[in-house]
FITI-698890 format. One record per residue (C-alpha): residue number from 1; residue in one letter; chain; x, y, z. Coordinates in Angstrom, 3 decimals, always signed. Layout:
NODE num residu chaine u v w
NODE NUM a A X Y Z
...
//
This chain:
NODE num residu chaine u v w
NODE 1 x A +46.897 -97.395 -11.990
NODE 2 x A +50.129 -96.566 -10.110
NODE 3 x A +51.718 -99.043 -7.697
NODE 4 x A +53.841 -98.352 -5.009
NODE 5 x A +57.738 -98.527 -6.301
NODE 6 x A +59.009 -99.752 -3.011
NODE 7 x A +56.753 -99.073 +0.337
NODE 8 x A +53.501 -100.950 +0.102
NODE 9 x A +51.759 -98.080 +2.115
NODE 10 x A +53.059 -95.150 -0.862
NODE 11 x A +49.528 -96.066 -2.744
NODE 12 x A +46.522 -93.330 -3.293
NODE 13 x A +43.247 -94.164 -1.704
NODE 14 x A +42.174 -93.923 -5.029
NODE 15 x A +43.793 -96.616 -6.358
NODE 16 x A +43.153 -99.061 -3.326
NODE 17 x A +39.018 -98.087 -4.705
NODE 18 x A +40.533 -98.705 -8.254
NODE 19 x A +41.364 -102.291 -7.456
NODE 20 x A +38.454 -102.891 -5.202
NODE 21 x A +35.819 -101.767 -7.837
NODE 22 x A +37.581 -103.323 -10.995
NODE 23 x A +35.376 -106.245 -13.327
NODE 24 x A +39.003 -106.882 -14.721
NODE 25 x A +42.458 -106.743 -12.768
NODE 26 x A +45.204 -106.703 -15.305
NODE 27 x A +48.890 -106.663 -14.132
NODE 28 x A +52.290 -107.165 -15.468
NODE 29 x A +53.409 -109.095 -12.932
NODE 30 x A +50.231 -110.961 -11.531
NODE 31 x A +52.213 -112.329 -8.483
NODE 32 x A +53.182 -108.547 -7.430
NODE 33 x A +49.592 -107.050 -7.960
NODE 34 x A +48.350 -110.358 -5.567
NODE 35 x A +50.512 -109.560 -3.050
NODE 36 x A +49.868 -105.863 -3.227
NODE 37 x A +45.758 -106.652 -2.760
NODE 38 x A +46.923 -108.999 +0.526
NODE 39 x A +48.919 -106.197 +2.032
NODE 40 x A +45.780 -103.605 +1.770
NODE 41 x A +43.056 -106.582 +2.404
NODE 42 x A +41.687 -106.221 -0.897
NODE 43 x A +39.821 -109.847 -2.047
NODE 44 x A +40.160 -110.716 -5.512
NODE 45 x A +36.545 -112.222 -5.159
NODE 46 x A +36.486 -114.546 -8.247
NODE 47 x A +37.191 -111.718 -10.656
NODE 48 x A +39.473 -112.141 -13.288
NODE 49 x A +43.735 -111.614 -13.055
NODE 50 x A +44.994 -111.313 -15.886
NODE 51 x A +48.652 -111.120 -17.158
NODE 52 x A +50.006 -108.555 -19.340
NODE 53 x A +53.502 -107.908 -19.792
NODE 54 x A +56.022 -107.311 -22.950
NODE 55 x A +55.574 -111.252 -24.464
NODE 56 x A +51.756 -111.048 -23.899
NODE 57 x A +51.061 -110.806 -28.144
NODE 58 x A +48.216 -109.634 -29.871
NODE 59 x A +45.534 -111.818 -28.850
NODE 60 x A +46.058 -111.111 -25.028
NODE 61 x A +45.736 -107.384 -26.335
NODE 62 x A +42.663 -107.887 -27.917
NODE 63 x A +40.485 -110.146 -25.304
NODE 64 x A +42.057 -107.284 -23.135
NODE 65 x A +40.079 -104.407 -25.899
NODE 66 x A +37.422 -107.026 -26.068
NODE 67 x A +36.760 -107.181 -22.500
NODE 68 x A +36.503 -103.357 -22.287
NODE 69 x A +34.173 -103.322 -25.271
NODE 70 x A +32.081 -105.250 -23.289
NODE 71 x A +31.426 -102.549 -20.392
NODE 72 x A +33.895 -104.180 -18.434
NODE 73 x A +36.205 -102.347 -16.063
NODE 74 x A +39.698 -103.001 -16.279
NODE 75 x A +42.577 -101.785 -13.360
NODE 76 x A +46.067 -102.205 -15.160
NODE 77 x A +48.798 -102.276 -12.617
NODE 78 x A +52.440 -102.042 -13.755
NODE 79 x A +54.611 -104.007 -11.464
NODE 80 x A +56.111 -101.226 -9.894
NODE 81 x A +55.543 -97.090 -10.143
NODE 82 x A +53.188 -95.237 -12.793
NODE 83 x A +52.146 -97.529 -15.641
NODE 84 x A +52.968 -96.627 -19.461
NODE 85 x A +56.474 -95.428 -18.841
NODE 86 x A +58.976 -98.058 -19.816
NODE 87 x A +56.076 -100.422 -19.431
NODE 88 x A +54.368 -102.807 -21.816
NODE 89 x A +50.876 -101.159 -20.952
NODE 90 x A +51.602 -98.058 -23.232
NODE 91 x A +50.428 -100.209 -26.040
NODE 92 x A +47.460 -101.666 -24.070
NODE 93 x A +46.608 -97.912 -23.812
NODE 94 x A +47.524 -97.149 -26.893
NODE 95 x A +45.281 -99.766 -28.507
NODE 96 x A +42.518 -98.565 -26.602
NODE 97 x A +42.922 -94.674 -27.237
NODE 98 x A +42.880 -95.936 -31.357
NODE 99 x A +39.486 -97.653 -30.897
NODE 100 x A +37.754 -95.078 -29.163
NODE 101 x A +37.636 -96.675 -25.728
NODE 102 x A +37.886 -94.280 -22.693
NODE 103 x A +40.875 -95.170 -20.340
NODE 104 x A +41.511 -92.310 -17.360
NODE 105 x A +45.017 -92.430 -14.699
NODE 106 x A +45.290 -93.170 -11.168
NODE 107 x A +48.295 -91.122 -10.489
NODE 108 x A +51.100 -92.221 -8.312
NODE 109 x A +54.162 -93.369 -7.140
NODE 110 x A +56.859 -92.790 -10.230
NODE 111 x A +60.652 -93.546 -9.730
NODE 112 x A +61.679 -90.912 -12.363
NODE 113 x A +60.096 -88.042 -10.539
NODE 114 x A +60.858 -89.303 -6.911
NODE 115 x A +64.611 -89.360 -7.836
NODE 116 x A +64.598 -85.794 -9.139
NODE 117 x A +62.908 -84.422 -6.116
NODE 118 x A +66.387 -85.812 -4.171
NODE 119 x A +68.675 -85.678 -6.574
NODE 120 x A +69.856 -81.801 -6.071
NODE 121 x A +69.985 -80.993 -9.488
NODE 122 x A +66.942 -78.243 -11.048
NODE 123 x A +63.774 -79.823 -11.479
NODE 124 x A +62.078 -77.044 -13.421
NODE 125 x A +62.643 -78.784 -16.583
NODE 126 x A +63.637 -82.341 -17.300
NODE 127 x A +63.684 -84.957 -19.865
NODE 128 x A +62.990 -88.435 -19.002
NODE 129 x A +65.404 -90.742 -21.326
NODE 130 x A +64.396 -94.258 -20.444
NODE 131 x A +66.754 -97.229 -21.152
NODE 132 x A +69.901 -96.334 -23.002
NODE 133 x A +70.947 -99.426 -25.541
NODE 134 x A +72.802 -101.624 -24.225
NODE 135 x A +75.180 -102.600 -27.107
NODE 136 x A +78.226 -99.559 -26.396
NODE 137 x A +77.894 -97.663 -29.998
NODE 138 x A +74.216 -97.327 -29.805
NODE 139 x A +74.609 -96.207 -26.581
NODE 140 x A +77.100 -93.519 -27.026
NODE 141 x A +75.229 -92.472 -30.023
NODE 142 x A +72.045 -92.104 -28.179
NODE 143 x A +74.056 -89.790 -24.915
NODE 144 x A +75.280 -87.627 -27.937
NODE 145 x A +71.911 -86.994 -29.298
NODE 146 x A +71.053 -85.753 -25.522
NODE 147 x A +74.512 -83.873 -24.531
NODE 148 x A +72.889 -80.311 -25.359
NODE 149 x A +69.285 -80.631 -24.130
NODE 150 x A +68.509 -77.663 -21.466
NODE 151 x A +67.025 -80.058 -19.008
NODE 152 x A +67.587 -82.353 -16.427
NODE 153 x A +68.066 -85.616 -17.984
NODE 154 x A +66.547 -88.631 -16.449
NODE 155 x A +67.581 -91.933 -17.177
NODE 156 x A +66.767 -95.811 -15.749
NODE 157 x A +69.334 -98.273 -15.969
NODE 158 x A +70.023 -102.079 -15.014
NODE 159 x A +73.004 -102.691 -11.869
NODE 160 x A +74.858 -104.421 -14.475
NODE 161 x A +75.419 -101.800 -17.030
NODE 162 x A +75.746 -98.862 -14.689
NODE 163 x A +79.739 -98.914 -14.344
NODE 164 x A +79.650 -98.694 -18.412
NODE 165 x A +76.738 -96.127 -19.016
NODE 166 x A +78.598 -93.735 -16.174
NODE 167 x A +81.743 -94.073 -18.274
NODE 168 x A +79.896 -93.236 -21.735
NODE 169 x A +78.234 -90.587 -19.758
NODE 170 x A +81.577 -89.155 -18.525
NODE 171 x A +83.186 -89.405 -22.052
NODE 172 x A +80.119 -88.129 -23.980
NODE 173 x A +78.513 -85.505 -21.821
NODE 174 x A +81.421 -83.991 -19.818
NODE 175 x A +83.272 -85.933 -16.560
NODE 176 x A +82.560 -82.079 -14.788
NODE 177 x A +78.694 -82.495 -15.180
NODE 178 x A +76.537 -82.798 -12.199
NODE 179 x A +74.772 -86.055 -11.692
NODE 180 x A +73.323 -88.293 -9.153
NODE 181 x A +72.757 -91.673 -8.661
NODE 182 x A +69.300 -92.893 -6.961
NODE 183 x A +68.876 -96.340 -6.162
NODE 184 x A +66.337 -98.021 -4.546
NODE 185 x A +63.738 -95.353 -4.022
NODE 186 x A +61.727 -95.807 -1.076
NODE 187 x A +63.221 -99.074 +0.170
NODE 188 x A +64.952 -100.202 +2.949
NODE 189 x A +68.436 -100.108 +1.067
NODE 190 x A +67.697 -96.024 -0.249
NODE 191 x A +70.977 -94.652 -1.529
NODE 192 x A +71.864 -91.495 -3.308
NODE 193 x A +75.450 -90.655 -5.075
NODE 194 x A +76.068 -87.279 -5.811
NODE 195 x A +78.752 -85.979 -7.725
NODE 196 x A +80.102 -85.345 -11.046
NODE 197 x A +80.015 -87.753 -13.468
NODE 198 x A +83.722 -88.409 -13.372
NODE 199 x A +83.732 -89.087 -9.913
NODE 200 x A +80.608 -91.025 -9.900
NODE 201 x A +82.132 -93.305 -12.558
NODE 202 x A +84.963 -93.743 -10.516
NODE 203 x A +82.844 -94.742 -7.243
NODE 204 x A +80.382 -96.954 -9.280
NODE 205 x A +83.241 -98.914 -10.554
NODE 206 x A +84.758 -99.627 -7.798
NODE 207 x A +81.436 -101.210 -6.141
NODE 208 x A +78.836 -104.187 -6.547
NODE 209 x A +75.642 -102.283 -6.947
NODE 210 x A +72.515 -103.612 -6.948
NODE 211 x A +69.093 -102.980 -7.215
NODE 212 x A +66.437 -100.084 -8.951
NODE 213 x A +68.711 -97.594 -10.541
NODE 214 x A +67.639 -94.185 -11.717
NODE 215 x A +70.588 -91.903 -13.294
NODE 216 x A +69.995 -88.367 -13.819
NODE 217 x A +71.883 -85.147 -15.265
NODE 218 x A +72.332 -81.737 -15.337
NODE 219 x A +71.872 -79.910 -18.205
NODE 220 x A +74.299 -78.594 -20.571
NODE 221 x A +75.960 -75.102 -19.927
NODE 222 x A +74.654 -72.774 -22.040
NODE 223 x A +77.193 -71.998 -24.915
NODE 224 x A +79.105 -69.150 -25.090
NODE 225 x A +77.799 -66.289 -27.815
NODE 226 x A +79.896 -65.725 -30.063
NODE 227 x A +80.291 -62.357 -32.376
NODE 228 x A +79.173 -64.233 -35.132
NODE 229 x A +76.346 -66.023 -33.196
NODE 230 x A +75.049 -62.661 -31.867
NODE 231 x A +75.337 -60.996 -35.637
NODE 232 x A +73.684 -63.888 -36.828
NODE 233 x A +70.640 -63.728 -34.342
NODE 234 x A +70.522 -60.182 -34.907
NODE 235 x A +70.020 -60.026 -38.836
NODE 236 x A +67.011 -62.520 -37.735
NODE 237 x A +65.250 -60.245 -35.365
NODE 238 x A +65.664 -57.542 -37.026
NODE 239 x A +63.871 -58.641 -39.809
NODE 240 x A +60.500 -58.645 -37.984
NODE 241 x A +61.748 -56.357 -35.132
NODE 242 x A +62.919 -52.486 -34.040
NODE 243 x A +66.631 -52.111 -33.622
NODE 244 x A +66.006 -51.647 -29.905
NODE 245 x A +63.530 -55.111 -29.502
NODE 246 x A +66.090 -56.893 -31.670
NODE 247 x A +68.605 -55.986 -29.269
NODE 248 x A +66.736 -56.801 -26.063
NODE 249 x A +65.498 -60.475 -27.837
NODE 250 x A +69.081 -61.366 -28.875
NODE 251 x A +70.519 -59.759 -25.054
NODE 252 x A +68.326 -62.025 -23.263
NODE 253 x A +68.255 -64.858 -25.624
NODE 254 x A +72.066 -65.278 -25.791
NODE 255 x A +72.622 -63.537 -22.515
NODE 256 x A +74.986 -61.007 -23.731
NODE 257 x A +75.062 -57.349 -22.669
NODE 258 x A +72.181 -55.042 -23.914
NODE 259 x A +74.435 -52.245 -24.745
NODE 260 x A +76.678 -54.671 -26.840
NODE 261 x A +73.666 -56.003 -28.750
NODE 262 x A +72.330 -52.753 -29.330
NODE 263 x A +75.213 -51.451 -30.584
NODE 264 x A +75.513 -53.842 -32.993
NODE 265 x A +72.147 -54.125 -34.024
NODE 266 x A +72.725 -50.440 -34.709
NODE 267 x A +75.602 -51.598 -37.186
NODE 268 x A +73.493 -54.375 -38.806
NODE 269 x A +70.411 -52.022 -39.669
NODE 270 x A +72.881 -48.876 -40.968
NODE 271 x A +74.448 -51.531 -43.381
NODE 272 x A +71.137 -53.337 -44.393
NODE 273 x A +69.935 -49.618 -45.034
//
């Protein structure tokens, strides 16, 4: 069940029933989801509140799988935002998917997708990253693995290692990238940095930042085709295609002219012949 990230009143009616009808309330952060039900007048009534977080272990799991075997109804609440991403209830779910128990969403509040929608940058594809490591090698080895992906890339990060993932970004990605910097979505202290990511390194550095921190990226350019990239996609097509739907394929695949490709595919198929 989503929580609100920030405002107390960005929760579905759906989810205020969720928490109202619930045998079981389950929470990573139990003092959170208590004040959350005091906000919205919700009584716990006697019914269970149970913790669940990343140090919970396998026996909380399984009285958690137990309880649901049971008939029970259990409301998981992360502590902020939509549950199972970068949160320790992906395994509760997971657990539960494996033994054949039914589990269904209360969709909400996320701060991934609430950053893209103000971040500027093209939201018809994106890839949500998570946590980069924290130790710098890993971390610029995990950036390169993510430098050509076609799609927005989303990443959370801590205030503390902001400064140095900008910089890796910078290095690793491109300091001419687009990029934006969304922190504390929906609270009092909202802020968005836009920019590239040269200048946004530059601006982060040179400020104390606090708070929720979502980083996110444009994608790559597209490389430039090359003639051998273009003869190379060609003698592909062409093995399944027409000269002419080889050409059109390759045209708007690489984005080169259609004449160009044509004419070349014309080439290729003469000297395959």
């Amino acid at each position: 069940m989503s929580t609100p990230i920030g405002a107390a009143r960005d929760i579905t009616l759906r989810a205020l029933d969720v928490l109202t009808g619930a045998d079981v309330l389950v929470a990573e952060d139990t003092r959170t989801l208590k004040r959350l039900l005091e906000i919205h007048g919700i009584a716990l009534g006697g019914r269970p509140l149970i913790a669940y977080h990343d140090h919970s272990g396998a026996a909380q799991m399984q009285r958690l799988l137990g309880l649901l075997a049971e008939g029970k109804s259990l409301a998981y609440a992360s502590e902020a935002g939509t549950p199972l991403i970068s949160d320790p209830g992906f395994e509760l779910a997971r657990a539960a998917v494996a033994a054949g128990l039914p589990i269904s969403a209360a969709p909400g509040p996320c701060a991934a997708v609430c950053a893209l929608t103000v971040s500027g940058l093209p939201s018809d594809r994106f890839l949500f990253a998570g946590f980069a490591p924290s130790a710098k090698a890993a971390r610029r080895s995990f950036l390169a693995d993510l430098a050509g992906v076609q799609a927005t890339l989303i990443l959370y990060e801590s205030p503390k290692r902001l400064a140095a993932l900008l910089e890796d970004l910078a290095a690793i990605l491109g300091g001419s990238r687009q990029a934006a910097v969304c922190r504390e979505m929906t609270k009092r202290f909202e802020e968005i940095l836009r920019g590239t990511l040269a200048k946004l390194a530059s601006d982060v550095a040179a400020r104390d930042i606090k708070g929720e921190i979502v980083v996110l990226v444009d994608r790559s350019p597209p490389a430039e085709a090359t003639s051998e990239s273009i003869e190379a996609a060609l003698d592909e097509a062409l093995q399944t295609m027409s000269v002419k739907d080889a050409a059109s394929f390759v045209s708007q695949t690489l984005k080169v002219s259609r004449k160009i490709a044509y004419q070349i595919a014309l080439d290729r198929n003469q000297g395959q012949g």
